[in-house]
C-alpha positions in Angstrom: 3.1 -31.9 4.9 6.8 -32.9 3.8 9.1 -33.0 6.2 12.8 -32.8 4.0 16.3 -33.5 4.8 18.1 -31.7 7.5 20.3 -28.9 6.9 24.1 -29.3 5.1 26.6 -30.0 7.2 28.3 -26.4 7.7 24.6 -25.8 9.3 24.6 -28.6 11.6 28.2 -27.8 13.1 25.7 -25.6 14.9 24.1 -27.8 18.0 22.8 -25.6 20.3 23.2 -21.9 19.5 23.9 -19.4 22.1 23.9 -22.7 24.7 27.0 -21.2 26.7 27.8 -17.5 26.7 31.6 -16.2 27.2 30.8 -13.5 30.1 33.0 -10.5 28.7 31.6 -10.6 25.3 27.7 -10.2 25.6 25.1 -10.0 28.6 22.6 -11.8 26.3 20.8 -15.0 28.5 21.6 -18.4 26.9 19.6 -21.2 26.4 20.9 -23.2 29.2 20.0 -19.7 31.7 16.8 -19.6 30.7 16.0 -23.1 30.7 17.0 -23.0 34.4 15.4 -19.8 35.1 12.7 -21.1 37.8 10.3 -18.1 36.1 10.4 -19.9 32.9 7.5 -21.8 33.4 5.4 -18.9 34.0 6.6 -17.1 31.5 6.4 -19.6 28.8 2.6 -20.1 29.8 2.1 -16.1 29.3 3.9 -16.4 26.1 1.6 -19.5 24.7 -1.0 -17.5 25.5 -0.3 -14.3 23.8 0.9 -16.4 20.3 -2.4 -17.4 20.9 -4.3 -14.7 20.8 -2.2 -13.2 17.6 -3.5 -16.7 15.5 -7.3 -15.8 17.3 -6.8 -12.0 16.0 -5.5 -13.0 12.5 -5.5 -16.7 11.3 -5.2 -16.1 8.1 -1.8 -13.5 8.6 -0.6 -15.4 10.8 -0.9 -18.7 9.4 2.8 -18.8 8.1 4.0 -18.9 11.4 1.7 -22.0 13.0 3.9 -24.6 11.2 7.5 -25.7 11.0 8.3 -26.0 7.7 6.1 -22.5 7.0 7.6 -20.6 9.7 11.3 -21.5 8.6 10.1 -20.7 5.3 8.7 -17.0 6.0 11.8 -16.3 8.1 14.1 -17.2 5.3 12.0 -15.0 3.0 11.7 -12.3 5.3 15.1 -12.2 5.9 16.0 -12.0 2.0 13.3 -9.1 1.9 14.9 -6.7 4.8 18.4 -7.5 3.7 17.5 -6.4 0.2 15.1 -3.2 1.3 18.3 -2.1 3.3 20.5 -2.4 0.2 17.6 -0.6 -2.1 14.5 0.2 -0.9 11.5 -1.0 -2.8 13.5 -3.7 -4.3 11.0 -6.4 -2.3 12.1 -10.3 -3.0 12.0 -12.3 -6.0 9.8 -15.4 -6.2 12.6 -17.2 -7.8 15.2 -15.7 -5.2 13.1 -17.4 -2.5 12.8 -20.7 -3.9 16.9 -20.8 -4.1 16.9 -20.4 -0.5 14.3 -22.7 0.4 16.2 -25.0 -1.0 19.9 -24.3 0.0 18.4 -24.3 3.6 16.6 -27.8 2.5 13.2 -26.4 4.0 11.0 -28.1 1.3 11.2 -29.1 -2.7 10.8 -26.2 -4.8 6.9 -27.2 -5.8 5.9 -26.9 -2.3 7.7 -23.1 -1.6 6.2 -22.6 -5.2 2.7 -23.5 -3.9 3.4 -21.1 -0.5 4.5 -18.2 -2.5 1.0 -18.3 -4.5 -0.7 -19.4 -1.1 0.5 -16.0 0.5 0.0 -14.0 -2.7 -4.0 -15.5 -2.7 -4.7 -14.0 0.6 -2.7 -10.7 0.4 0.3 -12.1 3.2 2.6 -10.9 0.5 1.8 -8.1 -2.4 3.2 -7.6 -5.5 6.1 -5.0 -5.1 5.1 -1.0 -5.6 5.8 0.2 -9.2 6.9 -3.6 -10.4 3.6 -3.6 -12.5 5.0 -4.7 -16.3 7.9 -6.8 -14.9 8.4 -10.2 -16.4 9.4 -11.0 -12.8 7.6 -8.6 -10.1 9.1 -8.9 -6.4 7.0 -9.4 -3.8 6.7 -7.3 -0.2 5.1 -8.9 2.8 1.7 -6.2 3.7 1.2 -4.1 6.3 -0.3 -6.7 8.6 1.9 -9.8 8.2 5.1 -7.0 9.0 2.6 -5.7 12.3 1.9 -9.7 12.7 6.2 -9.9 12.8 6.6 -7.0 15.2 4.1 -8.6 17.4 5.3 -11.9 17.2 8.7 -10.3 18.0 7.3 -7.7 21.4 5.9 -10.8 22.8 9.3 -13.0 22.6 10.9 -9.9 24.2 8.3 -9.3 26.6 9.3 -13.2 27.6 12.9 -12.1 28.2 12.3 -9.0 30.3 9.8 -11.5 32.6 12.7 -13.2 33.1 15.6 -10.5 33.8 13.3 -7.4 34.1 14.9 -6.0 31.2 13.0 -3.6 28.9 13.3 -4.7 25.3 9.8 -4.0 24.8 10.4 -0.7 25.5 13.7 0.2 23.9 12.2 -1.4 20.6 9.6 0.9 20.7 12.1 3.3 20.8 13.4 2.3 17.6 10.9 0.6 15.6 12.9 0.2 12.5 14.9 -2.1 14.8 12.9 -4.9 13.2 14.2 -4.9 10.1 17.8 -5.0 11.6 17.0 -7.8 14.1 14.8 -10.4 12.0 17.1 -11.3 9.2 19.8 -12.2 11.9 16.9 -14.1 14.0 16.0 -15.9 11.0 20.1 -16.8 10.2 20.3 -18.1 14.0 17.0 -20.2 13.9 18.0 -21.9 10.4 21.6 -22.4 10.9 20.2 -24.1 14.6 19.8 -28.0 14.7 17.7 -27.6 17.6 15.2 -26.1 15.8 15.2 -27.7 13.0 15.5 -31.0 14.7 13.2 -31.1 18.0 13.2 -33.6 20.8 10.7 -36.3 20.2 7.3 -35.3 21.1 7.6 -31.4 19.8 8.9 -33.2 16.8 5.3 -34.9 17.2 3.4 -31.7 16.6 5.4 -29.6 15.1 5.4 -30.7 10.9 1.6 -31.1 11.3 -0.6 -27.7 10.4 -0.9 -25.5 13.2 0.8 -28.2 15.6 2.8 -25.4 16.9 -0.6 -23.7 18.3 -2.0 -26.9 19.7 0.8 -27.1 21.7 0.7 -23.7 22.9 -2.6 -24.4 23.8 -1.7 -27.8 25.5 0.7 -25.6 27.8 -1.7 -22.9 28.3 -4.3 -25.5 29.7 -2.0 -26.8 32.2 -3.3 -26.6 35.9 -0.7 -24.1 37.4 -1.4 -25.4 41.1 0.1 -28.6 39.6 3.6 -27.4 38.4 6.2 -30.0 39.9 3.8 -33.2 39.2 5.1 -36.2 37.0 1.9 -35.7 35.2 0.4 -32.0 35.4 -3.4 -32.2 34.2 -5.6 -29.8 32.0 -8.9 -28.1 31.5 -9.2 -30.2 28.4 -11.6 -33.2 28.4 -11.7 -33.8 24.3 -9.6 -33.7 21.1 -12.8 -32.0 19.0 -12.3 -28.7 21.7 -8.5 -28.7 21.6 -8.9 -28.9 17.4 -11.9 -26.4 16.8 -11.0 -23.4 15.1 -7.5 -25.3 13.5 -6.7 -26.2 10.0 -6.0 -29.9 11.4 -9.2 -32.6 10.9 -9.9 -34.4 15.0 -9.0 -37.6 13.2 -5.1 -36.3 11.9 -4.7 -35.1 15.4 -6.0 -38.1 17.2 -3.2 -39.6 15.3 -0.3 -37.5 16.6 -2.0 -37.9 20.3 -2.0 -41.7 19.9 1.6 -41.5 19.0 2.6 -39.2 21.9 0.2 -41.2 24.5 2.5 -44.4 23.3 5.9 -42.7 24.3 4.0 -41.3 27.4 3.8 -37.6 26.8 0.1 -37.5 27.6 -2.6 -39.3 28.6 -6.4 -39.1 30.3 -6.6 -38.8 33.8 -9.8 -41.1 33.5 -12.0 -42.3 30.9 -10.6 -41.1 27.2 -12.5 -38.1 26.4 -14.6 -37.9 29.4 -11.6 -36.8 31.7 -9.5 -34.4 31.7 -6.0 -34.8 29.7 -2.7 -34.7 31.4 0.4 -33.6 29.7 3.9 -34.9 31.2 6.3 -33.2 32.6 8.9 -34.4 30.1 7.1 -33.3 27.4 6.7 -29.5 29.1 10.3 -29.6 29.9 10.6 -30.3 26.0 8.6 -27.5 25.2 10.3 -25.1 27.1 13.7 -26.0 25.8 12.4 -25.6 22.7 11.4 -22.0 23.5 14.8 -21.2 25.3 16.5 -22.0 22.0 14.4 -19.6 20.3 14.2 -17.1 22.9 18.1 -17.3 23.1 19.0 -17.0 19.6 16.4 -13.6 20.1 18.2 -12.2 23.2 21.7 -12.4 21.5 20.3 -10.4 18.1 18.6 -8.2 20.4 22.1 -7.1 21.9 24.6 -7.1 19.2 21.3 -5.2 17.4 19.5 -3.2 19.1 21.6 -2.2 22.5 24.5 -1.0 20.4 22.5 1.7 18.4 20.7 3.2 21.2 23.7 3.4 22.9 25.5 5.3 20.0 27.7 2.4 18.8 27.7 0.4 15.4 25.8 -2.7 15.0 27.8 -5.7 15.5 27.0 -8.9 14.3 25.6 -11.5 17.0 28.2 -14.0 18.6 28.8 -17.3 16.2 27.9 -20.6 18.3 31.6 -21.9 18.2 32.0 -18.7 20.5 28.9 -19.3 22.7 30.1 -23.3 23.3 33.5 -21.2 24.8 
């Protein structure tokens, strides 16, 4: 897959969104908290594990969101979608209105977010718009399951946060479900605009632009011993790369690749004999992953409370706080 440039430069004034918070102006966690947050680790495992189980229920659905460059791309189109079903509703997203933002954002050339629009129209992740039939250009609407795919994908990030603060997200999202539409295009605004996600540390770089890296390592952090939390070198339940790529669209010999590459910079490694022990997975490289998920889950937290909070407490939305604010 093509990895392109990196965002333009007003993007990349933004380092590391929602990094420090100004205490009088949200009670949103940052990404620094809950990187520090000694439950994190725990909570991050849970997390894997439940992203896991949404690919194992769907693959197909939730394909779009096991890879880098997809899942920027469905959250940019996404985004587009709910901010034009709030303006009219059925107006869905133009193909050609989705391509110009994949490549303002510089998420891929326009043949590849061609070939992904036609991908997701193939196996029904996106549907021609209601009562577009006979339209030289017919919007499209993501179905039914890719938006219960979204609000999943969403619960379990929440459900992340309130393991960490004993909030209740979960449950005040359920209390207004048409939250979602309001919170994802101003996820999907933090997560592009952030350099952190769209340029990870070294070895989640590794993983990440490959297909379905993001879900083997989830399941790299899932099979972590948790009696070994604290060790240089915390060891796993897995003794081959066949087992660790069954089930993915990634080939044993393109992933034996990326783990050759990541043994060399020493982010894992067999405890014994290659493939007859189990791996090991360093403690750099999980300290990597996890910042990688406070970004995410910071840049979720702050949308959830400019979002969601406001409304059920009778107020106006108010738009989350700009990263020059957070670095305050």
């Amino acid at each position: 897959m093509e990895r392109t440039a990196n965002p333009d430069a007003d993007d990349q004034e933004i380092s590391a969104p929602f990094a420090k918070r100004p205490s009088d102006l949200s009670m949103a966690m940052t990404s620094d908290e809950i990187l520090a947050h000694p439950a994190l680790g725990a909570c991050a495992r849970s997390q894997a594990q439940a992203l896991l189980l949404i690919h194992q229920a769907s693959p197909r659905t939730a394909s779009p969101f096991a890879t880098q460059q997809r899942w920027l791309m469905a959250q940019a189109a996404l985004a587009q979608y709910f901010r034009n079903e709030a303006a009219r509703s059925g107006s869905g997203l133009l193909a050609e209105r989705f391509l110009d933002l994949v490549e303002r954002h510089q998420l891929a050339s326009r043949n590849t977010a061609t070939a992904f629009v036609k991908e997701m129209l193939k196996y029904g992740i996106v549907n021609y718009a209601a009562l577009s039939e006979g339209r030289r250009h017919r919007p499209v609407e993501p179905s039914p399951m890719t938006l219960a795919v979204l609000r999943h994908w969403l619960v379990v990030h929440l459900a992340t946060l309130d393991g960490l603060d004993g909030g209740a997200r979960v449950e005040m999202l359920r209390a207004r479900p048409s939250a979602l539409g309001l919170m994802q295009p101003l996820i999907a605004d933090g997560l592009l605009a952030s350099r952190d996600v769209r340029k990870p540390d070294r070895t989640f770089s590794l993983f990440t632009w490959v297909n379905d890296g993001g879900i083997v390592m989830d399941r790299l952090i899932v099979a972590c011993l948790p009696e070994a939390d604290g060790l240089p070198r915390v060891p796993t339940d897995i003794t081959s790369i066949s087992s660790l790529a069954q089930g993915l669209n990634l080939s044993r010999s393109q992933l034996s690749r990326k783990f050759a590459a990541a043994e060399a910079i020493g982010s894992l490694g067999w405890t014994g004999l290659r493939g007859k022990s189990p791996l090991w997975v360093s403690a750099g490289f999980r300290r990597e992953y996890h910042a990688a998920q406070a970004v995410k889950l910071a840049i979720i937290d702050a949308v959830f409370e400019a979002s969601v909070v406001p409304t059920l407490r009778g107020y106006d939305v108010i738009e989350p706080m700009s990263a020059s604010a957070c670095a305050r």
